[in-house]
Structures are given as C-alpha cells and as structure tokens.
C-alpha positions as CSV (number, residue, x, y, z in Angstrom):
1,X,89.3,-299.7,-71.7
2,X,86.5,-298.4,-72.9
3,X,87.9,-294.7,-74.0
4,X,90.8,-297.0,-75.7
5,X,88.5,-298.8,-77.8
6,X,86.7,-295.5,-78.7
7,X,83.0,-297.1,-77.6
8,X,80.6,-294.0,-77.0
9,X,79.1,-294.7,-74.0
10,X,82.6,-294.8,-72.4
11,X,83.0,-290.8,-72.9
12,X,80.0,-289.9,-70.9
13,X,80.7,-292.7,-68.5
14,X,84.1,-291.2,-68.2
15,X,83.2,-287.7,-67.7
16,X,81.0,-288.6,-64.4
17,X,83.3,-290.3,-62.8
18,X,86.3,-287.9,-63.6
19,X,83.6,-284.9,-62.3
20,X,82.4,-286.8,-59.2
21,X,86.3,-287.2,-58.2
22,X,87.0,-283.3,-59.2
23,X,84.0,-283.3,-56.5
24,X,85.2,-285.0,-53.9
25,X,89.3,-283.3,-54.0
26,X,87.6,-279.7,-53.7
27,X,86.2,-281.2,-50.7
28,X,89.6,-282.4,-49.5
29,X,91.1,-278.6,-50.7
30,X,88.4,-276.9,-48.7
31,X,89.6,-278.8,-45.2
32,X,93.0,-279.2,-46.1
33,X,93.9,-276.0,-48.3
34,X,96.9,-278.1,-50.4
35,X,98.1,-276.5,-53.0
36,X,99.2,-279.5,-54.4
37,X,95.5,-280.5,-54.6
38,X,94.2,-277.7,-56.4
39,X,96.9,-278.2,-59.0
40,X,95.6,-281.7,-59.7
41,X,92.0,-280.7,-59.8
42,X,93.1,-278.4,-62.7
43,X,94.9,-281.0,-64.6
44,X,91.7,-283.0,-64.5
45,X,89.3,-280.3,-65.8
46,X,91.9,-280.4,-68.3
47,X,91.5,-284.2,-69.1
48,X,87.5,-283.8,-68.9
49,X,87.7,-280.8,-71.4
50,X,89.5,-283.4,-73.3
51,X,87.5,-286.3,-72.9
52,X,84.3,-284.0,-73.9
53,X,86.1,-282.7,-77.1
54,X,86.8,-286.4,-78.4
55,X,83.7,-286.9,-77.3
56,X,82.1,-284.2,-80.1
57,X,84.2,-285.6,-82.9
58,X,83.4,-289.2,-82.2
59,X,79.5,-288.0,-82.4
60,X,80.5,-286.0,-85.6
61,X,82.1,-288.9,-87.1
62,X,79.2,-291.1,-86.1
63,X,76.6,-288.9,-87.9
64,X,78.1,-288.3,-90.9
65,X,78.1,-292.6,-91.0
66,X,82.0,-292.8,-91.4
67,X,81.8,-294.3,-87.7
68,X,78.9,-296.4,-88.4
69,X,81.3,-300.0,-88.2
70,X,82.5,-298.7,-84.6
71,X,79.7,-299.2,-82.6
C-alpha cells in the first residue's frame, strides 16, 4: 500500500524485501535448477530496477519542494 500511496520509505522498504526473496529463489534454482525459476528471478530484478527508478524521481521531486505536501 505503501508504493500505491507513493510514501518514501515504502521504496526502500520494497527493494529489501523484493532482493531478500530474489535471495532466497537462487537458492531454490541452485538445488532445483528450474528454468521456470530463473525466469521469475529476472522479472523481479526487473520490478526492483523499477521500484529503484521511481524511487530517484520521487527523491527528485521531493528536493526540488514540488513533493513537499506528500510526505
């Protein structure tokens, strides 16, 4: 909810927990070699490159005080 609702802390918050999942399913592809697997692991680096880039504009928007109200 918190990525919805554009709060800052969320993005951060997000990226752990997306990159401590990513962590734990090359685990699983290292015991279970799926395919499958390693084809969601990209789609989330995908979502976390994602996350980080909104991330960088909200801070942008922040600093030059249009985003001032948000917080």
């Amino acid at each position: 909810m918190g990525l919805i609702r554009e709060k800052l802390w969320a993005f951060p918050t997000a990226l752990v927990v997306f990159g401590l999942f990513i962590l734990y399913q090359m685990y699983r592809v290292a015991h279970t070699h799926s395919f499958t697997l390693a084809l969601l692991i990209a789609i989330d680096l995908v979502v976390c490159y994602l996350i980080w880039r909104e991330y960088g504009f909200r801070r942008e928007d922040i600093d030059a005080g249009m985003g001032a109200a948000n917080r």
